[in-house]
KEDO-345087 format. One record per residue (C-alpha): residue number from 1; residue in three letters; chain; x, y, z. Coordinates in Angstrom, 3 decimals. Each point is the difference from the previous one (the first is absolute). Last residue first. Example, Ala and Ser with C-alpha at 12.3 -4.5 7.8 and 13.67 -1.06 7.14 Angstrom:
2
<node 2,"SER","A",<13.670,-1.060,7.140>>
<node 1,"ALA","A",<-1.370,-3.440,0.660>>
% end
This chain:
415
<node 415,"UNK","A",<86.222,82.340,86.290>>
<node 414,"UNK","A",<-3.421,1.690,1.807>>
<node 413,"UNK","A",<0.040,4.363,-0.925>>
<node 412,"UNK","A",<-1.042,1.993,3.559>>
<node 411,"UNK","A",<3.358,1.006,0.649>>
<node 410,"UNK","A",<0.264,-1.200,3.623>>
<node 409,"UNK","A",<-1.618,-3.076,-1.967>>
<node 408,"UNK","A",<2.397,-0.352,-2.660>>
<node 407,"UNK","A",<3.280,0.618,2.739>>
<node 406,"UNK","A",<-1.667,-3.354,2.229>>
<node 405,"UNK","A",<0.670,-1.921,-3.204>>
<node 404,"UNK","A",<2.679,1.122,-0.842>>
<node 403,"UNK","A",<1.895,-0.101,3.637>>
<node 402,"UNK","A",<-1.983,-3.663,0.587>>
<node 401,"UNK","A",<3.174,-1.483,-0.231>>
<node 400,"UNK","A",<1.347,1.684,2.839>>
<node 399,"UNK","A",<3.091,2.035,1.814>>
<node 398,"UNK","A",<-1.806,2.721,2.031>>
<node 397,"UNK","A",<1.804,3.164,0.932>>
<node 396,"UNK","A",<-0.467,2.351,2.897>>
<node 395,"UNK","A",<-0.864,-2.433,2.276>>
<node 394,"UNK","A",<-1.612,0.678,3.234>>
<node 393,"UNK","A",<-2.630,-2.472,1.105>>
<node 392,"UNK","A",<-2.614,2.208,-1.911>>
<node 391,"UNK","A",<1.794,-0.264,-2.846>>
<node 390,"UNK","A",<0.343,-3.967,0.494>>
<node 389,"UNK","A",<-3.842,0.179,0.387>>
<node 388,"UNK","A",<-0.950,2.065,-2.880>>
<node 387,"UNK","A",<1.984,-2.473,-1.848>>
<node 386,"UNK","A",<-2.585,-3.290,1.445>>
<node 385,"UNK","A",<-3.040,2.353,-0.609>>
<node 384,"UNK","A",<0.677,0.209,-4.215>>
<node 383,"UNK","A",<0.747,-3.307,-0.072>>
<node 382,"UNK","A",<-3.025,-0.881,2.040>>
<node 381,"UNK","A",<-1.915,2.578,-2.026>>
<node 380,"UNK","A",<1.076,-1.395,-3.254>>
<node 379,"UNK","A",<-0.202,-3.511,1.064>>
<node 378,"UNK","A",<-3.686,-0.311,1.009>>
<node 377,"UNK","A",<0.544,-2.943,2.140>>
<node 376,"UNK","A",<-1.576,-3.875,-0.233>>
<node 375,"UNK","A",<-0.433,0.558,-3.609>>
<node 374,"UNK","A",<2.264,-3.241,-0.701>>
<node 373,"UNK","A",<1.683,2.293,-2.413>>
<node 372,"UNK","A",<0.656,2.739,2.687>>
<node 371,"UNK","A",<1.141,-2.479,3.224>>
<node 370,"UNK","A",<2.438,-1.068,-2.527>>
<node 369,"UNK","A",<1.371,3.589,-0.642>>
<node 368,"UNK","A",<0.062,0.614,3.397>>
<node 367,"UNK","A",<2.244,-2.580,0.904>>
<node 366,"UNK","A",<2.244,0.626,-2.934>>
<node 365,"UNK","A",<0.660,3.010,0.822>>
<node 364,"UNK","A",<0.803,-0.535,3.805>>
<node 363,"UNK","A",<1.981,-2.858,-1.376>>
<node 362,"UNK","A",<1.736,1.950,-2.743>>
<node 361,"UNK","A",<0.983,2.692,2.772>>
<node 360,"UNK","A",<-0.910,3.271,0.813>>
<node 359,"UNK","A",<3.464,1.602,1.042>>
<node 358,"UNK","A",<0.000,2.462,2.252>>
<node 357,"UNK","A",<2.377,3.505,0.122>>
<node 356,"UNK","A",<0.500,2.649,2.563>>
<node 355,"UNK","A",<1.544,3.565,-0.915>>
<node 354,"UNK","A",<2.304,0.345,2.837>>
<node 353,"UNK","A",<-0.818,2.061,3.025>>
<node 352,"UNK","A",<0.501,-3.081,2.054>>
<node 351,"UNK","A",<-1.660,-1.552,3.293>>
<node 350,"UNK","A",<-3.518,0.689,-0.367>>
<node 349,"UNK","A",<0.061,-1.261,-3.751>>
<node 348,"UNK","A",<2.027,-3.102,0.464>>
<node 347,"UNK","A",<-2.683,-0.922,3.066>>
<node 346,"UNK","A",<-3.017,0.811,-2.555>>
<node 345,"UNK","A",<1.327,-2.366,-2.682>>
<node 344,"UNK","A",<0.880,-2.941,2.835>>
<node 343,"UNK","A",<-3.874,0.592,0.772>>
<node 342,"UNK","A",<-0.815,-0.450,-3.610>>
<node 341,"UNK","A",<2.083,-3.645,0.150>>
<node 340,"UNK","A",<-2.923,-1.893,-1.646>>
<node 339,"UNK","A",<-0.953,2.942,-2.295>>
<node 338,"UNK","A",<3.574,0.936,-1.537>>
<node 337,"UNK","A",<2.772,-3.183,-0.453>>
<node 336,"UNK","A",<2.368,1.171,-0.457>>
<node 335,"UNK","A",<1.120,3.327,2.158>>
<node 334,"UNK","A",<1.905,2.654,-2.050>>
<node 333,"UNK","A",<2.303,2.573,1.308>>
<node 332,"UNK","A",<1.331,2.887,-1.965>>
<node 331,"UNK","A",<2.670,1.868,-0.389>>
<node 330,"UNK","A",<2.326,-2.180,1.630>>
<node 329,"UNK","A",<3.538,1.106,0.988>>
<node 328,"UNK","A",<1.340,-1.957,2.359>>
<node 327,"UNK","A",<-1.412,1.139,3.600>>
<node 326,"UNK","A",<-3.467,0.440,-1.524>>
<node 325,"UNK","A",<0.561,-4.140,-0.832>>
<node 324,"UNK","A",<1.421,-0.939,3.222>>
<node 323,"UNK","A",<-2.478,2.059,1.856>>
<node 322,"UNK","A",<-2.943,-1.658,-1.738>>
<node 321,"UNK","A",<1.304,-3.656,0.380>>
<node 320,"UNK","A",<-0.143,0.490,3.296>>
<node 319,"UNK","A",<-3.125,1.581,-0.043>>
<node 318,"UNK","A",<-1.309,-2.735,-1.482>>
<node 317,"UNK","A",<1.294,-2.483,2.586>>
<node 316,"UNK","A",<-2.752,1.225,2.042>>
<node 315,"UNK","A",<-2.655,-1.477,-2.167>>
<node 314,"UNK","A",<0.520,-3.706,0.045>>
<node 313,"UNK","A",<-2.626,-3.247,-1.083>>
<node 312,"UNK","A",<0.987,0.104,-3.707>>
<node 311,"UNK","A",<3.840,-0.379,0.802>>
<node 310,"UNK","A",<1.924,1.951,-2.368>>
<node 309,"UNK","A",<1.848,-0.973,-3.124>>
<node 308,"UNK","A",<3.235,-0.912,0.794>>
<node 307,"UNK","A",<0.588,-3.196,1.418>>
<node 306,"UNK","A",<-3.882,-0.942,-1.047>>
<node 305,"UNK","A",<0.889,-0.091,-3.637>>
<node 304,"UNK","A",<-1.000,-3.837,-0.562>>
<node 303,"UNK","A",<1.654,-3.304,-0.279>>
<node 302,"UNK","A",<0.647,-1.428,-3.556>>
<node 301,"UNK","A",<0.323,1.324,-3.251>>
<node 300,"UNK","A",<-1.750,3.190,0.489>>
<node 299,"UNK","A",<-2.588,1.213,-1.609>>
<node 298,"UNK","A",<1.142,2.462,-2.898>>
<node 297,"UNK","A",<-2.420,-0.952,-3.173>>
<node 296,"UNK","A",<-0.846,3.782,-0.320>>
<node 295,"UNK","A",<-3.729,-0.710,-0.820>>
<node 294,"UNK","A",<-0.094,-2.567,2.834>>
<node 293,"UNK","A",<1.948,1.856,2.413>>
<node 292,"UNK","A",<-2.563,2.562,0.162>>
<node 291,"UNK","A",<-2.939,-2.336,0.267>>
<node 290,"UNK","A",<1.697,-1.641,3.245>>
<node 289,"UNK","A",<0.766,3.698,1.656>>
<node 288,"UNK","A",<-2.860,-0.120,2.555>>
<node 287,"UNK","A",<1.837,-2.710,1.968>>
<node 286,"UNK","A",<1.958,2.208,1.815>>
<node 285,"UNK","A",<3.157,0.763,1.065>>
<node 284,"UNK","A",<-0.238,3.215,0.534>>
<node 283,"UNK","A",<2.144,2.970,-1.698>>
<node 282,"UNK","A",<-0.143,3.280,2.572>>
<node 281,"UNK","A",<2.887,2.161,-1.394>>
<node 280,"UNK","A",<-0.317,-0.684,-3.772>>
<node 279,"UNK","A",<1.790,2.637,-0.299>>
<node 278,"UNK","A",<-0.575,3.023,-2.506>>
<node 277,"UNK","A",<3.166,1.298,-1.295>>
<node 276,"UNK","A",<0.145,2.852,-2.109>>
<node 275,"UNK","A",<2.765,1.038,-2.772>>
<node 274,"UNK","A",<0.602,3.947,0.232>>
<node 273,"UNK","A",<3.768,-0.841,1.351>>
<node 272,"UNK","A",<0.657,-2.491,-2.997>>
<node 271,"UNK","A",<3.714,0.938,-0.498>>
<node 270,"UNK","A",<1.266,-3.412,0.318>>
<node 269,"UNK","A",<1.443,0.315,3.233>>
<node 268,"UNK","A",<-3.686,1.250,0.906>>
<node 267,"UNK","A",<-1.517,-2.735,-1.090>>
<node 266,"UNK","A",<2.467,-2.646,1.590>>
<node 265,"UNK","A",<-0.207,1.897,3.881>>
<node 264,"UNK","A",<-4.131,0.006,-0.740>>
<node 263,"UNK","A",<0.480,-3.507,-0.762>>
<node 262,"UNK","A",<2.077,-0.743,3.581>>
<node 261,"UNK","A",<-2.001,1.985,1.850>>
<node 260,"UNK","A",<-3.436,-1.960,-0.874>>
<node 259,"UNK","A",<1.868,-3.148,-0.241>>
<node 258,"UNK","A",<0.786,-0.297,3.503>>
<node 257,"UNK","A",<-1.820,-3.105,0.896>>
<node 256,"UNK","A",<-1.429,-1.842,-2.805>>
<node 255,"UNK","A",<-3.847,0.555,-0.166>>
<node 254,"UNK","A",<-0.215,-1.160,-3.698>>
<node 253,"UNK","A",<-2.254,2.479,-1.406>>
<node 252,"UNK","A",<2.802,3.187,-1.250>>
<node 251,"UNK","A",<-2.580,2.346,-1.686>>
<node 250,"UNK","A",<2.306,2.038,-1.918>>
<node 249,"UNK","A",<-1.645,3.376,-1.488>>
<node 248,"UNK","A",<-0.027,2.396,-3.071>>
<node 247,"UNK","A",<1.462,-2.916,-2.050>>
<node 246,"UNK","A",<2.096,1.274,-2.789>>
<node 245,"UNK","A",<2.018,-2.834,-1.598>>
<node 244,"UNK","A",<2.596,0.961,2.334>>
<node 243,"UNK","A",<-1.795,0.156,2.858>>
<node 242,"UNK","A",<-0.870,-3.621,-0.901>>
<node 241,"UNK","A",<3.484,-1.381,-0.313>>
<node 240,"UNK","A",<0.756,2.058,3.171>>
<node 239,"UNK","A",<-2.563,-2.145,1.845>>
<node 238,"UNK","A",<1.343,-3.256,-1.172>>
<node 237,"UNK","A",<3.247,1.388,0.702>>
<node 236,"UNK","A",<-0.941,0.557,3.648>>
<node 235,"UNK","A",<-2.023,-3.172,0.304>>
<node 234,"UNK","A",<2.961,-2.614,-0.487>>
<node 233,"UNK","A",<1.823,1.728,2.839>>
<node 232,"UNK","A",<-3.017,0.127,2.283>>
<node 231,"UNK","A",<-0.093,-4.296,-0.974>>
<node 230,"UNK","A",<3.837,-0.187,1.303>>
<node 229,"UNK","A",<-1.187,1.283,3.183>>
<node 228,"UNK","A",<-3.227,-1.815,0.805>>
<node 227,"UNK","A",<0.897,-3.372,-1.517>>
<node 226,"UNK","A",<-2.891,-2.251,0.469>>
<node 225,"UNK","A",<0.205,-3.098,2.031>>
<node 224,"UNK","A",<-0.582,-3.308,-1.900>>
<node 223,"UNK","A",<3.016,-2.001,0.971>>
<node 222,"UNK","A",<1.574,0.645,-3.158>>
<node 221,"UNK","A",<-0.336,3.775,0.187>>
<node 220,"UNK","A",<-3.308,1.865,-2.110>>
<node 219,"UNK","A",<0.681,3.081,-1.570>>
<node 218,"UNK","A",<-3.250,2.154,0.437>>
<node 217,"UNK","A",<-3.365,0.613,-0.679>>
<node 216,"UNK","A",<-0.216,-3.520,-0.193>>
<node 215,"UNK","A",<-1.334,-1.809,-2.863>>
<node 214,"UNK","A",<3.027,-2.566,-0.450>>
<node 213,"UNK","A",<1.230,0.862,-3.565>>
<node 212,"UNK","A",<-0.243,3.403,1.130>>
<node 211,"UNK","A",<-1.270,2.920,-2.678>>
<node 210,"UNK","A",<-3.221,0.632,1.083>>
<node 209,"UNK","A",<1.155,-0.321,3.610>>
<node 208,"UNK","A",<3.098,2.201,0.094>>
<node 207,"UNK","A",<-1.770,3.361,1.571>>
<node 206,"UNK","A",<-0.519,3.648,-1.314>>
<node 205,"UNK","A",<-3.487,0.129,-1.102>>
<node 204,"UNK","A",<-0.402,3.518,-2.339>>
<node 203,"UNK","A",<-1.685,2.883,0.071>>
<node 202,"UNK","A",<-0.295,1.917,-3.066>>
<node 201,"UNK","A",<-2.121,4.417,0.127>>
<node 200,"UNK","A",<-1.774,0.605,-3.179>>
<node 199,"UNK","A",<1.508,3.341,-1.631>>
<node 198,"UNK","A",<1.921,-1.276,-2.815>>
<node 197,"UNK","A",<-2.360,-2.384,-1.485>>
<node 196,"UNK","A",<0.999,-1.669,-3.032>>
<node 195,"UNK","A",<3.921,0.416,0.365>>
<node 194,"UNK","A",<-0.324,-0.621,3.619>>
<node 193,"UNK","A",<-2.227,-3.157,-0.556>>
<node 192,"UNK","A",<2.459,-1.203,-2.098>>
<node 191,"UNK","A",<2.670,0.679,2.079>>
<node 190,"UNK","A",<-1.285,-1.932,2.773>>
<node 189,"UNK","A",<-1.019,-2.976,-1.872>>
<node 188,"UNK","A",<3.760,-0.444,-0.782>>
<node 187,"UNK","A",<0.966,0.147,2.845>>
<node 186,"UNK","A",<-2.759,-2.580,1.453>>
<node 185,"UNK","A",<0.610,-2.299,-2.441>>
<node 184,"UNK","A",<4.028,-0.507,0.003>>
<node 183,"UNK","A",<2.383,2.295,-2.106>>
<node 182,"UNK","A",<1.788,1.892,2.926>>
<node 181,"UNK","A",<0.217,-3.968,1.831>>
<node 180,"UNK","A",<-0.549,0.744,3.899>>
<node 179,"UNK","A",<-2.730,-2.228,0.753>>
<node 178,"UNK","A",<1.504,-2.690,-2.647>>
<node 177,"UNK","A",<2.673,-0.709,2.698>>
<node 176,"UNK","A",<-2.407,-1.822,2.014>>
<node 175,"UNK","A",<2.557,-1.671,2.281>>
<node 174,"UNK","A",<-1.508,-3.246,0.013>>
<node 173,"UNK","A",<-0.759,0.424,-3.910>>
<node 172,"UNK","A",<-2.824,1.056,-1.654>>
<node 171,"UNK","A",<0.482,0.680,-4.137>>
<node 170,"UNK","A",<-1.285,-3.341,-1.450>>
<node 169,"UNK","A",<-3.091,-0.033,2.067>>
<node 168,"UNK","A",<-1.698,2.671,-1.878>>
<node 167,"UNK","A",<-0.057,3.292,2.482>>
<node 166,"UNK","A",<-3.788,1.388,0.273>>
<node 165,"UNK","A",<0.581,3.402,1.250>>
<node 164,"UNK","A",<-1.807,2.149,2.463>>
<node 163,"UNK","A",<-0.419,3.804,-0.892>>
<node 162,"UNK","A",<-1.366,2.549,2.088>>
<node 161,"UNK","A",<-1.763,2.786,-1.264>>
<node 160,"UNK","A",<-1.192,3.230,0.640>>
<node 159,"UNK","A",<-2.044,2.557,-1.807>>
<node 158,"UNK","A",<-3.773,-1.105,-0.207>>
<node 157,"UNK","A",<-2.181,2.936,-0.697>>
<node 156,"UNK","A",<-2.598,-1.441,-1.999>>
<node 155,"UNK","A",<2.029,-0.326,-4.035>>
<node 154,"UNK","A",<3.330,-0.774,2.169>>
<node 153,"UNK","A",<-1.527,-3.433,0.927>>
<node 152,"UNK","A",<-0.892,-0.440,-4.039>>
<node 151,"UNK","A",<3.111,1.272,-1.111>>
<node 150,"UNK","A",<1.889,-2.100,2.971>>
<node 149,"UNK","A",<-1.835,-2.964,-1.338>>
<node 148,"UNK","A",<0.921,0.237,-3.752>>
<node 147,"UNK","A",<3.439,0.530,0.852>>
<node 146,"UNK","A",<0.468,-3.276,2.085>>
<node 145,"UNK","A",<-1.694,-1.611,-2.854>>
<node 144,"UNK","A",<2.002,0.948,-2.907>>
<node 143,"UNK","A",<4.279,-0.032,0.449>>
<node 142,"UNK","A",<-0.113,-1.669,3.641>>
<node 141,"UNK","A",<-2.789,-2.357,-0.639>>
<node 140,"UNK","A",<-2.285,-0.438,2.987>>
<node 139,"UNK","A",<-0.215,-2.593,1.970>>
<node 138,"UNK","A",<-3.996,0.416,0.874>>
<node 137,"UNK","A",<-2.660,1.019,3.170>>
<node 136,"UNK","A",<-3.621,0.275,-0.805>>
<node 135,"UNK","A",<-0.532,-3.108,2.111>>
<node 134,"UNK","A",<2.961,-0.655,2.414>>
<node 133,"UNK","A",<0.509,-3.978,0.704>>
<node 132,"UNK","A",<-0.354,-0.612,-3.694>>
<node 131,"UNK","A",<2.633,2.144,-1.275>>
<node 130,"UNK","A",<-0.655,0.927,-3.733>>
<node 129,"UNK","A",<3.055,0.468,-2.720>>
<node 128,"UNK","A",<0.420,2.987,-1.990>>
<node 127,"UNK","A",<1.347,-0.861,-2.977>>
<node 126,"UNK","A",<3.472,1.035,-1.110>>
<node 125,"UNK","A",<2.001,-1.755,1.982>>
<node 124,"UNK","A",<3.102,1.170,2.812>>
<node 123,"UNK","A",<-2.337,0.114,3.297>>
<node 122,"UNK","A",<-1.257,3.329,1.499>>
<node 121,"UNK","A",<-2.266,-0.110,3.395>>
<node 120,"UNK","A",<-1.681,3.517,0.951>>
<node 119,"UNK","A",<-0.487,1.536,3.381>>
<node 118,"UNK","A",<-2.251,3.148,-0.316>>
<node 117,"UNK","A",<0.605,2.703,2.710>>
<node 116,"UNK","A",<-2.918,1.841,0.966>>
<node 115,"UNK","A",<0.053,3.109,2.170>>
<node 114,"UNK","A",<-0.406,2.516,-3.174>>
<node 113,"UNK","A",<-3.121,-2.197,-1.049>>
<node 112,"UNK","A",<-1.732,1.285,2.751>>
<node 111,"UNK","A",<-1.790,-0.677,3.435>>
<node 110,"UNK","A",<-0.544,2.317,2.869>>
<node 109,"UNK","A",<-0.483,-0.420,3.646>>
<node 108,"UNK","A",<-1.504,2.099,2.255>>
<node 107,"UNK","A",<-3.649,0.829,-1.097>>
<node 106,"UNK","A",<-1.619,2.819,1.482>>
<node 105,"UNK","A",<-0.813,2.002,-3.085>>
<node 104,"UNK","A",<-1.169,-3.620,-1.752>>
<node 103,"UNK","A",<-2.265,-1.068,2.957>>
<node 102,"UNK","A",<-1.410,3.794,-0.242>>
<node 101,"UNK","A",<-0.696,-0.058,-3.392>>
<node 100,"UNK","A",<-1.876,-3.854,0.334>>
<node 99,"UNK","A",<-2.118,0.888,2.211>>
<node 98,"UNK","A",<-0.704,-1.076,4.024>>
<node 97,"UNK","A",<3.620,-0.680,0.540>>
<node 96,"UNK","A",<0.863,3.032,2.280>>
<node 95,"UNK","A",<-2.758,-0.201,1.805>>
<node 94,"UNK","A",<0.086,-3.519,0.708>>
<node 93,"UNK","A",<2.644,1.044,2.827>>
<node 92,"UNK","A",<-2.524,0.801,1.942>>
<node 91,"UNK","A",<2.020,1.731,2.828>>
<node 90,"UNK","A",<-2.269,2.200,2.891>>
<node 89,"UNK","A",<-2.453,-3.072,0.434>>
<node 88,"UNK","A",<-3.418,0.433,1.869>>
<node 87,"UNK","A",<-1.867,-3.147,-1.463>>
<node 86,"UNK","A",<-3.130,1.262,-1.901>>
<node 85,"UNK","A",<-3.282,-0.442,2.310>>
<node 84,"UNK","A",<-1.588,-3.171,-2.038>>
<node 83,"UNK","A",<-2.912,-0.304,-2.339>>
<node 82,"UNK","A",<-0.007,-4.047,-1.165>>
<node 81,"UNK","A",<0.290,-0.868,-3.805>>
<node 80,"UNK","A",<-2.756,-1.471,-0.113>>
<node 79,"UNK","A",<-0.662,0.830,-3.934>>
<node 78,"UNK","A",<3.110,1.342,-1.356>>
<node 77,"UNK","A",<1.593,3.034,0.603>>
<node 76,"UNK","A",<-1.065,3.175,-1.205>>
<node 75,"UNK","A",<2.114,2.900,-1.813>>
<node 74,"UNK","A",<0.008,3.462,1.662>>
<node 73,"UNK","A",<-1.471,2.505,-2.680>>
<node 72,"UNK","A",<0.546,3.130,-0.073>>
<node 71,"UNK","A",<-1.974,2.247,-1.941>>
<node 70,"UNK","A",<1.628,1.532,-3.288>>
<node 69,"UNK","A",<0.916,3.959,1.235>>
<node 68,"UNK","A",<-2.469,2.380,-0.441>>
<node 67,"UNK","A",<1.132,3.569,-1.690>>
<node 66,"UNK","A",<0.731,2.197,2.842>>
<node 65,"UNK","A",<-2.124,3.157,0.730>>
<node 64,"UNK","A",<2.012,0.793,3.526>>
<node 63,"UNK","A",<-0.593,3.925,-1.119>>
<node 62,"UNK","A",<4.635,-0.233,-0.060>>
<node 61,"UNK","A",<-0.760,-2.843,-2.263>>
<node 60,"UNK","A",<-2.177,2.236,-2.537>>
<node 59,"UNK","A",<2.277,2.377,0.177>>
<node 58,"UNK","A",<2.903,-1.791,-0.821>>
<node 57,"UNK","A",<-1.807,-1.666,-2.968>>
<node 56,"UNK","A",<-1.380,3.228,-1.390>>
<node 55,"UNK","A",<3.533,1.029,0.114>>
<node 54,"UNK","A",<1.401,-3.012,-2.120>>
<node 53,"UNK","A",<-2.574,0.683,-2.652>>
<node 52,"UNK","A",<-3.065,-1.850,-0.060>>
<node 51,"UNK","A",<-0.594,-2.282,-3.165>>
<node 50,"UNK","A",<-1.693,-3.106,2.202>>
<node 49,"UNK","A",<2.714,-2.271,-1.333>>
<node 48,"UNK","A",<-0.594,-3.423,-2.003>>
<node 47,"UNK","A",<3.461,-1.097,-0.507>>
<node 46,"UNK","A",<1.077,-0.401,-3.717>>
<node 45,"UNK","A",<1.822,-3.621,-1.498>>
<node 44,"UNK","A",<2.424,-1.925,1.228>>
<node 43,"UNK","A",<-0.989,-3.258,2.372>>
<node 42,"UNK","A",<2.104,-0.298,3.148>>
<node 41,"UNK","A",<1.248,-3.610,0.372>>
<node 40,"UNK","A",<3.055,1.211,0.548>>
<node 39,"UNK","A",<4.010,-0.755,-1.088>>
<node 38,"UNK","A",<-1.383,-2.097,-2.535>>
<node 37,"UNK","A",<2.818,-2.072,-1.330>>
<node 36,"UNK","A",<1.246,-0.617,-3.298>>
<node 35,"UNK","A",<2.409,-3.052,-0.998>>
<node 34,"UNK","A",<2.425,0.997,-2.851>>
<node 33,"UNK","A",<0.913,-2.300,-2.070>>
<node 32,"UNK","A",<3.940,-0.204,-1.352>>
<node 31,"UNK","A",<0.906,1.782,-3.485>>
<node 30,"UNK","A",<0.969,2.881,2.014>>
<node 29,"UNK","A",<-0.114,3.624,-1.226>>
<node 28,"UNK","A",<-0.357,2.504,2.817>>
<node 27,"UNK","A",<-2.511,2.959,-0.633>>
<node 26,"UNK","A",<1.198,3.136,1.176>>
<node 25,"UNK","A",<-3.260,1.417,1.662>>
<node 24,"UNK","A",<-2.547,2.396,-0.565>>
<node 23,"UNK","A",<-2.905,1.363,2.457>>
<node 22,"UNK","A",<-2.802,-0.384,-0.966>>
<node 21,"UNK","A",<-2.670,3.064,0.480>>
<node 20,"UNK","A",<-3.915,0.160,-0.238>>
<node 19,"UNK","A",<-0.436,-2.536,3.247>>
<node 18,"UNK","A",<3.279,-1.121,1.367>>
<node 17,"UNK","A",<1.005,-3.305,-0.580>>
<node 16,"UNK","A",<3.417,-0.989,1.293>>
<node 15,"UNK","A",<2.551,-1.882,-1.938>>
<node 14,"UNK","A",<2.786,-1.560,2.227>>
<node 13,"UNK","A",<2.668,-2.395,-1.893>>
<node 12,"UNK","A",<2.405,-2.396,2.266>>
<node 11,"UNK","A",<2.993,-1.168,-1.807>>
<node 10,"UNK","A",<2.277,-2.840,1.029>>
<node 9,"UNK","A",<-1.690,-2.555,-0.999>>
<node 8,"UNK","A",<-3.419,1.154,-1.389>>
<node 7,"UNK","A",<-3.087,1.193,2.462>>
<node 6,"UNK","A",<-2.579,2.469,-1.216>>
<node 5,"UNK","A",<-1.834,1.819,2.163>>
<node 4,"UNK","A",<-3.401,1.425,-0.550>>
<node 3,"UNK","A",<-1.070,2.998,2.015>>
<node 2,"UNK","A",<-3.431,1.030,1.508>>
<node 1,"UNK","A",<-0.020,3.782,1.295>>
% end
């Protein structure tokens, strides 16, 4: 029996084709295409029978009159290929790739727009503004933009978001006191997107840098030496501020030590017990983020963020940071960036039954996507490769640009 599926977001619609009958079905109503699908190649139409009943065709097979079977036909190699004794293997593992519906029973590792998280950058104008460094990536415009892309993310499966704010200069101050403001971007994006789409799940970045004066993630001492203690303090009502405004979960990003408990201690004093927290447990210091900091503007002043961010060359210290962060509270742990640290991935996962996070990040992105327009990579199936990876590495969620993207060819539709 040939089917044709049709795919729509959200709804799935199976119509078989049976010969003389059809079968009915509630139609669904959707202004959006549908894209059909043969589920066979099988043509419809009558089979050419011999007319015997069944028990003329039991007899006839208990006589040993079968019909004939097509011949069987061994392709050839090429000419010269030379005529060997076949090795004497017991495991050929080849076997179970040889076509393409066994390499897809066997496969391990699945991909789909339900494991993508979309990070998206807001800014305070109207027009959505371009960042060079990250092609197909824009500031969007809180009121217009920033809803047309979550429609359009939402519109191939795309559920999850994570919004990054572009602060104007005017508002950042050493303490980044903006980060906590009730009526500042982010809060207010939130409930818009709440009020527009109830069901999609918020993250947020919970960390002083977008809204510091000096570009740190936090508050920044005279000599230089950032304040661990008095930063955590800063953090918890910024994170309150956004489980007020309705964020599902608090991504706290600025690898302060102890602000895991310490937010989850502020949440719940606030009555936000069902508010997540998905640390940014494995941050490196790394110089994949440069496109990132671009479209945020956030680089720091001076120095960099290596007191605090971790040391690209160690993988032990992971775990520390693991323990601390399962001992506190977390919800989820999140290593940044994803396909350079993929073994750091697959240690988090073997040593927590946490849902694991990785963050594919701008310059991972962006590498691929200039690789793609100089037609030195075929980016869809590199991008497409590169998050099959950090699944197969072990996290549950991917943070990425490419989450649209990637979602419209899961859903066989191109954005």
């Amino acid at each position: 029996m040939a089917s044709t599926i049709f795919f729509s977001p959200g709804n799935v619609l199976v119509r078989p084709k049976v010969a003389h009958r059809t079968a009915s079905f509630p139609l669904i109503t959707n202004s959006r295409s549908f894209v059909a699908v043969r589920a066979s190649s099988e043509q419809d139409g009558s089979i050419k029978t011999s007319g015997r009943t069944l028990e003329e065709c039991e007899a006839a097979a208990v006589a040993g009159n079968f019909p004939a079977p097509p011949p069987l036909v061994k392709p050839a190699g090429p000419k010269g290929t030379p005529k060997i004794k076949p090795l004497d293997l017991a495991r050929r593992p080849r076997r179970n790739r040889r076509s393409p519906a066994l390499r897809s029973a066997f496969q391990e590792t699945t991909l789909s727009p339900a494991n993508f998280v979309l990070p998206l950058f807001i800014h305070e104008g109207e027009v959505d503004t371009p960042i060079g460094a990250m092609p197909g990536c824009f500031r969007l415009g809180w009121q217009h933009g920033l809803i047309e892309e979550v429609y359009k993310a939402r519109d191939v499966g795309v559920n999850s978001f994570v919004l990054f704010p572009k602060i104007p200069d005017a508002l950042k101050t050493p303490t980044g006191d903006e980060a906590y403001n009730d009526n500042g971007l982010v809060p207010r994006s939130i409930r818009l997107l709440k009020d527009k789409f109830p069901d999609i799940i918020i993250y947020t970045d919970v960390a002083l840098d977008p809204y510091s004066s000096d570009g740190h993630d936090g508050i920044v001492r005279e000599d230089g030496v950032i304040m661990n203690d008095e930063t955590v303090y800063q953090l918890c009502k910024q994170a309150v501020s956004q489980a007020r405004a309705g964020a599902d979960v608090v991504s706290p990003s600025d690898m302060m030590d102890g602000r895991v408990g310490a937010i989850r201690e502020a949440l719940d004093a606030e009555g936000f017990h069902d508010v997540s927290i998905m640390s940014y447990t494995a941050k490196y210091a790394s110089a994949f983020y440069g496109p990132f900091r671009e479209a945020l503007d956030s680089n720091p002043r001076f120095g960099d963020k290596k007191t605090y961010q971790m040391n690209p060359a160690n993988y032990r210290e992971a775990l520390i940071e693991t323990e601390a962060d399962e001992s506190e509270g977390a919800d989820i742990l999140l290593v940044k960036p994803a396909l350079p640290y993929s073994d750091v991935i697959r240690l988090l996962r073997d040593n927590s039954s946490l849902p694991i996070a990785a963050y594919q990040v701008s310059g991972e992105y962006s590498m691929i996507k200039a690789a793609g327009v100089l037609k030195m990579i075929d980016e869809e199936r590199v991008m497409m490769e590169s998050l099959m990876c950090i699944r197969r590495a072990g996290a549950d969620i991917i943070l990425s640009y490419f989450a649209r993207q990637a979602a419209s060819v899961l859903c066989g539709t191109k954005s």
